[in-house]
Backbone bond lengths (Angstrom), bond angles and torsions (degrees), N, CA, C in turn:
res aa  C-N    CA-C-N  psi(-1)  N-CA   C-N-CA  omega(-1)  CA-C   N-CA-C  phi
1 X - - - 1.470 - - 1.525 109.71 -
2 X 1.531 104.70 147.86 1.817 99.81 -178.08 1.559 103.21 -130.93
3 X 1.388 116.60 150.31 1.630 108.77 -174.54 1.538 74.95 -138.71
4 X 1.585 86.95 142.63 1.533 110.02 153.19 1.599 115.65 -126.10
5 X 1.711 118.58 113.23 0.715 158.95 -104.62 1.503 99.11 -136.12
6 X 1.418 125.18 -52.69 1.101 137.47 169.47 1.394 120.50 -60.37
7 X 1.350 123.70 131.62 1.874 114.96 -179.47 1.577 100.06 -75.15
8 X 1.159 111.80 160.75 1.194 128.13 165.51 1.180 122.86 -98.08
9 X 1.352 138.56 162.11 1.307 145.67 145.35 1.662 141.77 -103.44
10 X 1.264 117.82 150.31 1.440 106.31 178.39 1.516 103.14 -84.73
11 X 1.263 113.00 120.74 1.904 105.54 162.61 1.427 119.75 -39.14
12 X 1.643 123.74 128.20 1.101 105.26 119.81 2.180 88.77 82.26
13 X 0.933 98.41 52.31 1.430 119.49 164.91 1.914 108.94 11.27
14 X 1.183 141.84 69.74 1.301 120.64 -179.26 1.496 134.70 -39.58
15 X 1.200 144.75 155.18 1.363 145.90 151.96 1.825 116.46 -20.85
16 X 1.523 105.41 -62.19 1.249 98.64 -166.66 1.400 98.42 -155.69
17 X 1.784 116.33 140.61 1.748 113.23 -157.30 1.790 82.62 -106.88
18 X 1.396 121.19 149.59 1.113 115.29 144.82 1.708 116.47 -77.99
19 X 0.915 117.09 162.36 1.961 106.35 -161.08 1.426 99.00 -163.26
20 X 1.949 134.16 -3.67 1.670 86.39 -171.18 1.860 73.21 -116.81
21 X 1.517 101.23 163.35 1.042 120.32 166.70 1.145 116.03 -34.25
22 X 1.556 141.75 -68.20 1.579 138.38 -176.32 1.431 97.27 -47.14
23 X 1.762 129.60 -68.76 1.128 123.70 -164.62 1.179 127.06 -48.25
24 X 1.764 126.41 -40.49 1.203 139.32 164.18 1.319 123.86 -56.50
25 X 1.201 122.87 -20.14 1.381 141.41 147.07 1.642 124.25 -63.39
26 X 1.375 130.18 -20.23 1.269 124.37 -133.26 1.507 65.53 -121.46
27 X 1.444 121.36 -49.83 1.615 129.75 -156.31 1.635 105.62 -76.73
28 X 1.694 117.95 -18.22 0.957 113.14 -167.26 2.125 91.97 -83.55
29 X 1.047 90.12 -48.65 1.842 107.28 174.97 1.380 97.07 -32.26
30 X 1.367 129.71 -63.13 1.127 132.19 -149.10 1.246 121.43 -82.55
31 X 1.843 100.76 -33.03 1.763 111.29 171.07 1.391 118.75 -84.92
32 X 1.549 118.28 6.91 1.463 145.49 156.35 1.575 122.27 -46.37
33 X 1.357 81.81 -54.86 1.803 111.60 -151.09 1.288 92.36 -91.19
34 X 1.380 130.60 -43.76 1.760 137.20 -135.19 1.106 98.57 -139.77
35 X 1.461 131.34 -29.09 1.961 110.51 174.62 1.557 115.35 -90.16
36 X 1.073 139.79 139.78 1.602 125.09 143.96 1.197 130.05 -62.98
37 X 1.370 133.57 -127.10 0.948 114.77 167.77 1.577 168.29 -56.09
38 X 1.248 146.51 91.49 1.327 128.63 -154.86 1.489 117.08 -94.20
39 X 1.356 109.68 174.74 1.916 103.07 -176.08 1.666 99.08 -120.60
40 X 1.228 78.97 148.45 1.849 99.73 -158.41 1.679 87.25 -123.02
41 X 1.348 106.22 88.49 1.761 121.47 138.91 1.125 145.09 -20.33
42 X 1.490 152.92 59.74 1.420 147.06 -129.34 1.441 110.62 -132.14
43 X 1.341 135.72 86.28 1.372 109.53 -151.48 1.481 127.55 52.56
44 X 1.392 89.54 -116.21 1.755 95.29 -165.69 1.962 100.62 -103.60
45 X 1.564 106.14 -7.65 1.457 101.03 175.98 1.519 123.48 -84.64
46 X 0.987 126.70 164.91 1.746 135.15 160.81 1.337 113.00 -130.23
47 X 1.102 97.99 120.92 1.462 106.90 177.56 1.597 133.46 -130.55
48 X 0.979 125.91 151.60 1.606 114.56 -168.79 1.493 121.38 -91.24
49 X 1.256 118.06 146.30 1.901 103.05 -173.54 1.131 101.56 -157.03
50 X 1.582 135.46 -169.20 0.980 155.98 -168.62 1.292 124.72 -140.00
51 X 1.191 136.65 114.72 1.392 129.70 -146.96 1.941 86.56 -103.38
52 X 1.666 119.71 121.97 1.025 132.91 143.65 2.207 122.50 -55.90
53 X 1.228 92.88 140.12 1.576 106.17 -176.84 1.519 99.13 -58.21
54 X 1.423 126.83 127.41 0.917 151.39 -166.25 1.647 120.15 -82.94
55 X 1.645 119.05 92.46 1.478 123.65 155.89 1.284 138.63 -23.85
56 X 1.209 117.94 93.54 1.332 128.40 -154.29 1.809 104.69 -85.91
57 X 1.519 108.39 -48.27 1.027 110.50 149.83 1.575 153.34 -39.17
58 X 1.401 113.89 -35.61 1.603 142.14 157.15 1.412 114.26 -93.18
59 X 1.149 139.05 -14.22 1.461 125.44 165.29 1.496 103.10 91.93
60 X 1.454 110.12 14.76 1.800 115.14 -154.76 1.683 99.77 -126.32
61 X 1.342 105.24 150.96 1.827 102.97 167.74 1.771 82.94 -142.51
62 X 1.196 126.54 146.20 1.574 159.99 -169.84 2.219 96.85 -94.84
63 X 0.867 71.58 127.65 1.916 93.37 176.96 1.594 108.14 -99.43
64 X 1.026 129.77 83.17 1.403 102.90 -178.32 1.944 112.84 -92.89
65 X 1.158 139.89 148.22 1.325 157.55 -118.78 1.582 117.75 -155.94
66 X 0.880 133.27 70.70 1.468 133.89 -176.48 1.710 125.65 -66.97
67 X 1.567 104.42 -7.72 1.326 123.70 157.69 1.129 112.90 -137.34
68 X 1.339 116.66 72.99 1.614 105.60 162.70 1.550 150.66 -66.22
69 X 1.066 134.38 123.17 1.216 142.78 -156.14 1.908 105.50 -40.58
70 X 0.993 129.01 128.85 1.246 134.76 149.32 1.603 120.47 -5.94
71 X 0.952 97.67 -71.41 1.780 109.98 179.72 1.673 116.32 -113.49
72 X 1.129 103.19 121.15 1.676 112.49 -165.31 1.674 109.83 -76.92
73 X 0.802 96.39 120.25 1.391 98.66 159.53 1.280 142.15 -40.32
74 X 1.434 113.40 113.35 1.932 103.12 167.15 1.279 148.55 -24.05
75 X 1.237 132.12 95.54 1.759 113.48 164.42 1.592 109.70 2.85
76 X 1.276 135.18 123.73 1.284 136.98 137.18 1.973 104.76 102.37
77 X 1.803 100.51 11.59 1.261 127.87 161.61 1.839 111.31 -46.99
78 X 1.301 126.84 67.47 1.206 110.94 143.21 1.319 129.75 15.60
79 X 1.922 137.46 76.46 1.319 108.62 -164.82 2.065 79.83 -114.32
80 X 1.305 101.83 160.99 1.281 98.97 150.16 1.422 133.44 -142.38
81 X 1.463 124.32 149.02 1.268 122.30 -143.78 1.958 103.06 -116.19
82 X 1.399 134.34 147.21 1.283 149.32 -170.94 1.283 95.57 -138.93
83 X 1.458 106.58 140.98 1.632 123.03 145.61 1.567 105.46 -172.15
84 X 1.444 98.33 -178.47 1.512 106.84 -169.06 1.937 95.96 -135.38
85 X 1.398 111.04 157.79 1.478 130.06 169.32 1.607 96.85 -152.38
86 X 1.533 95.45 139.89 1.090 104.28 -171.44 1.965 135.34 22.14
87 X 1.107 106.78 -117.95 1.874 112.89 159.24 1.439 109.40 -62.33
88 X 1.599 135.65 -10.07 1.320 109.91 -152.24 1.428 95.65 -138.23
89 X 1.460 106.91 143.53 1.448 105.69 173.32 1.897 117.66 -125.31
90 X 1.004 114.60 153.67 1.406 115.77 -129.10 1.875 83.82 -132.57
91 X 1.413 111.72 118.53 1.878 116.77 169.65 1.717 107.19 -125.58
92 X 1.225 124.34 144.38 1.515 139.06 141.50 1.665 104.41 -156.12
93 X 1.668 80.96 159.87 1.487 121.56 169.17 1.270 99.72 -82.52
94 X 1.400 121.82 167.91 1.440 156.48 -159.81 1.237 137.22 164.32
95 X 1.631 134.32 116.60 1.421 135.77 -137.35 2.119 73.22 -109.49
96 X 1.506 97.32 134.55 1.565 128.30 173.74 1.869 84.44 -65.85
97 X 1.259 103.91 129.17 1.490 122.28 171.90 1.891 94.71 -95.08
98 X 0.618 98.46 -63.40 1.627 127.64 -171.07 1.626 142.95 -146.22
99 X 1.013 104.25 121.40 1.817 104.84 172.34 1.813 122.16 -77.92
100 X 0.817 114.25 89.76 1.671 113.66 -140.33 1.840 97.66 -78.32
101 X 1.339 92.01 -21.55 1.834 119.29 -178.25 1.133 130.87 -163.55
102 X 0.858 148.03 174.49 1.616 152.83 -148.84 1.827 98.56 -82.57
103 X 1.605 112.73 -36.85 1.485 96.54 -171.36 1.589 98.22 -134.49
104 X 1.180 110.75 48.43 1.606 119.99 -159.32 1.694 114.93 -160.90
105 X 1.527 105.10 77.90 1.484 111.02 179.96 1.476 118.21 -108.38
106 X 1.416 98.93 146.63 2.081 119.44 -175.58 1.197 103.60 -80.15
107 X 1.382 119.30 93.97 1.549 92.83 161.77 1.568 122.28 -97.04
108 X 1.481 110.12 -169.25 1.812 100.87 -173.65 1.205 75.47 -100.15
109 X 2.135 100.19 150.25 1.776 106.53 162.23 1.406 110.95 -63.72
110 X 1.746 86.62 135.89 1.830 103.32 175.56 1.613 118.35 -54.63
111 X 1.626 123.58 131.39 1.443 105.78 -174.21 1.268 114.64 -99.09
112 X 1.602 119.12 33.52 0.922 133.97 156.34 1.913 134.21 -157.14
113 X 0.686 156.46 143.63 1.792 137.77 -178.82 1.536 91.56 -121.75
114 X 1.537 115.92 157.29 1.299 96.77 -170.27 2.101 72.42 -129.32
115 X 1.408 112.02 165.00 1.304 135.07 -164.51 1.813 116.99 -121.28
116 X 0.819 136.63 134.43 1.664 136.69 -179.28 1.552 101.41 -143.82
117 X 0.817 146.03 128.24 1.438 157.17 116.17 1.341 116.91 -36.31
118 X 1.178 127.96 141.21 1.326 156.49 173.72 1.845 100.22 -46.73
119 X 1.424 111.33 125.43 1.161 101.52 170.10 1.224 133.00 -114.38
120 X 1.223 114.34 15.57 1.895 113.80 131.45 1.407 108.15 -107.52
121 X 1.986 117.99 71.12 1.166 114.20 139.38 1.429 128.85 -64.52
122 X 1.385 114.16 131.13 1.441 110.01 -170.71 1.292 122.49 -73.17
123 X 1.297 165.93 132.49 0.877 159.46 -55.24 1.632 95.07 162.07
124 X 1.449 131.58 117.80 1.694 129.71 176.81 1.377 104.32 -127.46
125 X 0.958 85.43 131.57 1.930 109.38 -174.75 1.814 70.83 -80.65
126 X 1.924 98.19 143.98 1.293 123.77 173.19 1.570 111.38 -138.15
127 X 1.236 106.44 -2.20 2.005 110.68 175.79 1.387 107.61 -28.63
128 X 1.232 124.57 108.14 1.511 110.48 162.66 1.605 107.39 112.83
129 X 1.680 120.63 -35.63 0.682 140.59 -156.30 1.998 103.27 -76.15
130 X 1.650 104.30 107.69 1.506 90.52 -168.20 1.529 113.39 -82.83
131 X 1.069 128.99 156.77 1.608 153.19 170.77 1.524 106.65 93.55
132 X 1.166 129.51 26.71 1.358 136.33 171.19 1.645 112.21 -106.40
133 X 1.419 95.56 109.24 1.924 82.33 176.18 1.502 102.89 -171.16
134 X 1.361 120.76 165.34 1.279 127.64 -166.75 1.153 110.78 -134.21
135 X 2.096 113.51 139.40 0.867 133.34 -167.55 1.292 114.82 -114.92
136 X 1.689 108.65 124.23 1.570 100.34 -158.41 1.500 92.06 -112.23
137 X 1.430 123.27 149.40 1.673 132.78 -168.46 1.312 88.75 -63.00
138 X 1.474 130.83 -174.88 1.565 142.91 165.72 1.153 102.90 -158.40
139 X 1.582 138.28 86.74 1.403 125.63 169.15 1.419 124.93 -54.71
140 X 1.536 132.95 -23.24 1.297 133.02 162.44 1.809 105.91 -91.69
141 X 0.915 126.85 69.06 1.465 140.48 -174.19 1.325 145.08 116.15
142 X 1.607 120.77 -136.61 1.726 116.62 169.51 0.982 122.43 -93.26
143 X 0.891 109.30 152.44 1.728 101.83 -164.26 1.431 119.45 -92.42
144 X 1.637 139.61 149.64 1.214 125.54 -158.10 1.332 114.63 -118.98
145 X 1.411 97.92 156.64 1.605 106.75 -167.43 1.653 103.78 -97.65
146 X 1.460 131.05 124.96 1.033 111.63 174.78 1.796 103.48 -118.65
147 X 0.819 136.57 148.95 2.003 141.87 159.62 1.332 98.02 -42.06
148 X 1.511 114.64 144.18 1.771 122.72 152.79 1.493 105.49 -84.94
149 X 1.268 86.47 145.75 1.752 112.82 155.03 1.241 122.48 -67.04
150 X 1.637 110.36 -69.68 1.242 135.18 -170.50 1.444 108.28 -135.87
151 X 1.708 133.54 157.33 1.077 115.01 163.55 1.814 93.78 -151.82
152 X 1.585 113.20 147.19 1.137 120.48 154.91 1.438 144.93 -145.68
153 X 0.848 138.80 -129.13 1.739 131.95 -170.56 1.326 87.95 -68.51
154 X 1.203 107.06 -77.89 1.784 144.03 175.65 1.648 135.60 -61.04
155 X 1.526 99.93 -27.99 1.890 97.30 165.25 1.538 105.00 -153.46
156 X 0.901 107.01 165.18 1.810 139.13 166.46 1.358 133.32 -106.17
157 X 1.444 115.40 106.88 1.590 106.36 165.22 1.286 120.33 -98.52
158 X 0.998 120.97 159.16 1.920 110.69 -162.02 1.883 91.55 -139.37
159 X 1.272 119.73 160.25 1.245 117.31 175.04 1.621 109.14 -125.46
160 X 1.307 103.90 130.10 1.757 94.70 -178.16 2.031 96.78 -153.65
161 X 1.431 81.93 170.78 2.097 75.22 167.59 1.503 98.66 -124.80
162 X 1.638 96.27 -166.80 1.389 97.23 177.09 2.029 108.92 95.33
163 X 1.068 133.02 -144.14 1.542 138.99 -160.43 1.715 96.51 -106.23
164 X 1.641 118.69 134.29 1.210 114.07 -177.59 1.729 106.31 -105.35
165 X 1.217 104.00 133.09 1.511 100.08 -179.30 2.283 105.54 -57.95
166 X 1.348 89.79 170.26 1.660 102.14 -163.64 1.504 105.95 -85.84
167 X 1.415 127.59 103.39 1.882 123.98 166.69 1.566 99.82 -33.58
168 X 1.620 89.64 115.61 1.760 117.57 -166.98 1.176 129.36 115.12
169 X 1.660 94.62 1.08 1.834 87.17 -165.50 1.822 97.82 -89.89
170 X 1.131 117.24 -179.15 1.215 122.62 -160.55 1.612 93.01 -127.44
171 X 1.245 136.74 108.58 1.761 126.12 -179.94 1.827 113.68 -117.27
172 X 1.192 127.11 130.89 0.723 114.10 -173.11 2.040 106.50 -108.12
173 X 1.470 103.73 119.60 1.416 112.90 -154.64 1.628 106.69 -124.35
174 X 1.173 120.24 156.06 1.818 126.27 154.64 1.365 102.45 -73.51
175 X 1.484 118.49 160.86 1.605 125.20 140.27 1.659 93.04 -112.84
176 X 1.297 98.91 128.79 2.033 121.63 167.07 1.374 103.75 -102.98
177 X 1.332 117.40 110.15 1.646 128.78 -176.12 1.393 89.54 -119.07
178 X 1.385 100.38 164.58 1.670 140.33 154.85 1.485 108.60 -36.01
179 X 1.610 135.68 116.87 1.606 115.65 174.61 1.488 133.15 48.64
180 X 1.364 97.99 23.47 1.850 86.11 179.08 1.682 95.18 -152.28
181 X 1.236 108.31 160.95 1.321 102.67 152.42 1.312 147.93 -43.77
182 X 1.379 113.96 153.54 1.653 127.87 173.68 1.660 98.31 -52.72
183 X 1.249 114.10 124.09 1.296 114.73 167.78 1.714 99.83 -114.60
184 X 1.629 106.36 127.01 1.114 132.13 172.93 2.095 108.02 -73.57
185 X 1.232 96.73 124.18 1.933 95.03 167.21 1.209 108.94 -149.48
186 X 1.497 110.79 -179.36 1.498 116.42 165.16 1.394 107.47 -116.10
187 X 1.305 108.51 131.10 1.910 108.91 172.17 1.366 118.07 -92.24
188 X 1.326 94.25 139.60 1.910 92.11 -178.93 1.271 108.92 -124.31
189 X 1.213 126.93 93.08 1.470 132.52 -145.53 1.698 109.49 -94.11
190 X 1.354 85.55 145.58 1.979 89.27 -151.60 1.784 100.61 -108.95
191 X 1.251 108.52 -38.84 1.490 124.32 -179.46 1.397 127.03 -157.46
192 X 1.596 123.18 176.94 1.303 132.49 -175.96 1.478 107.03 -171.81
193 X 1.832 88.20 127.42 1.709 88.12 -172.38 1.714 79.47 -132.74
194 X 1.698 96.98 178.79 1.555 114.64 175.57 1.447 103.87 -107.96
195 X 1.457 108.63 153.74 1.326 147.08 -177.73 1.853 106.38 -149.78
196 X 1.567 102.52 75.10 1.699 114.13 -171.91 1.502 99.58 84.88
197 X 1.323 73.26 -121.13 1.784 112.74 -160.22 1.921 101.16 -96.55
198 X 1.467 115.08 -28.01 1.744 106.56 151.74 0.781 123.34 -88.84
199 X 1.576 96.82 174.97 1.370 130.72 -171.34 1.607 103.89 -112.78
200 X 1.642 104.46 143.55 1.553 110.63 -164.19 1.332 91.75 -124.29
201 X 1.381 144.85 119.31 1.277 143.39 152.09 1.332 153.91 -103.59
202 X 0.999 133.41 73.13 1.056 141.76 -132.42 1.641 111.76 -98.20
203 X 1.649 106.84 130.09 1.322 125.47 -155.30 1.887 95.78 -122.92
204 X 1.801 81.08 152.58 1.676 96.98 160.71 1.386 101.50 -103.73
205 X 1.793 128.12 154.39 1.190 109.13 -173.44 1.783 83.14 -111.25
206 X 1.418 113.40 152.65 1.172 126.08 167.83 1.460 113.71 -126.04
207 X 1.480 107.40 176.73 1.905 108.04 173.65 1.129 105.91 49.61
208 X 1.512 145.56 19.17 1.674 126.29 136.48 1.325 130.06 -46.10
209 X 1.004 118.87 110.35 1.445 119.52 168.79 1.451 118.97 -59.98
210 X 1.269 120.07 163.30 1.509 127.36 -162.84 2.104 103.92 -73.26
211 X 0.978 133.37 -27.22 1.225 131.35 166.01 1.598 112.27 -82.15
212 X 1.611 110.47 -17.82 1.756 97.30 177.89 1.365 104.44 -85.16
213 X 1.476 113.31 -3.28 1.870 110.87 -151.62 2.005 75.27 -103.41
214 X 1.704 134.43 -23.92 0.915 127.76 -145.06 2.015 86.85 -96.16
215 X 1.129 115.91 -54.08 1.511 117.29 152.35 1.258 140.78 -20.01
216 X 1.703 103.27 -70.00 1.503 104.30 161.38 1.543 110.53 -69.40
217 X 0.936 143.17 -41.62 1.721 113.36 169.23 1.289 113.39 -60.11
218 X 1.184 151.74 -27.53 0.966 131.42 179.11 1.809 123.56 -73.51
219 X 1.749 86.53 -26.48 1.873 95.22 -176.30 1.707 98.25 -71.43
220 X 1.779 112.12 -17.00 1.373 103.67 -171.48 1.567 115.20 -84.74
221 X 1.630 103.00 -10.06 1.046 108.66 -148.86 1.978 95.99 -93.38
222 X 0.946 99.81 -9.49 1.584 101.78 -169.20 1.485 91.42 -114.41
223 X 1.372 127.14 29.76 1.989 122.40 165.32 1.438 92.94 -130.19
224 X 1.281 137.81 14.20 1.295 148.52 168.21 1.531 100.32 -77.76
């Protein structure tokens, strides 16, 4: 038997964590259905597996393993899990519930997945460009629609006048595209420069879920 004992870490801080229970669930469903293979971290091993559809009921999603390690791991084994979809690549930890079989492990659902975007996402100038625009929440009222600048895998510039929110602020906004759904995010706004009489602001997008991140590439993919 082998225990790893030591916590782990995610490198290198990601863009945006998935974090509430439903979502971590929804993403596990989805990287079920739609990823192949992922790499399973063990100490000093890497190994390749298959992520089973995830028990919503037990708090558990199943690892399955086509080379399993020699010596099984402990209950409460630290495993950690990698993969990629499209632009985005996707990490969590997970404590081994159980080894149920030789190439077939329980883990507990992760209470968090953390998210990165591609970092030469390309970036499309949209000036001018009609049905593109962003909807920013307003807790003292309606909420406002402003035009994009730019938009990509990974950030948003939006054009508006008037007062620029502060690099750091945290906004919680729609993206309104061409043919697709409202995609829900969080903006984490990095800067603001002028162009005249606007204002240019430029955002990281965070908290996309794996079908809004599957949307916006596709709305990006047809202004290419």
């Amino acid at each position: 038997m082998m225990t790893n004992t030591a916590a782990t870490t995610l490198p290198d801080r990601p863009r945006s964590w998935i974090s509430s229970a439903t979502a971590v669930h929804e993403h596990l469903f989805f990287a079920a259905s739609t990823i192949g293979t992922v790499e399973v971290r063990l100490m000093l091993s890497r190994l390749p597996a298959v992520l089973a559809f995830p028990q919503a009921a037990h708090g558990t999603v199943d690892l399955l393993l086509p080379k399993p390690p020699r010596a099984t791991p402990d209950a409460g084994t630290l495993v950690q899990l990698s993969y990629r979809h499209e632009n985005h690549s996707y990490e969590f930890d997970a404590p081994l519930e159980s080894a149920v079989e030789p190439g077939r492990w329980r883990l507990q659902q992760p209470t968090a997945i953390a998210c990165r975007a591609s970092r030469g996402a390309q970036r499309i100038p949209l000036v001018g460009v009609p049905g593109f625009r962003l909807r920013l929440e307003h807790s003292k009222g309606a909420p406002l629609y402003h035009p994009l600048h730019d938009l990509s895998l990974s950030g948003v510039a939006y054009r508006h006048s008037g007062a620029s929110p502060h690099a750091g602020t945290q906004l919680p906004a729609t993206l309104e595209l061409p043919r697709t759904l409202p995609i829900p995010v969080c903006l984490d706004v990095r800067h603001t420069r002028l162009d005249g009489p606007i204002r240019i602001t430029g955002c990281l997008l965070q908290g996309i879920s794996p079908w809004g991140a599957e949307l916006l590439a596709r709305s990006l993919a047809r202004q290419r």
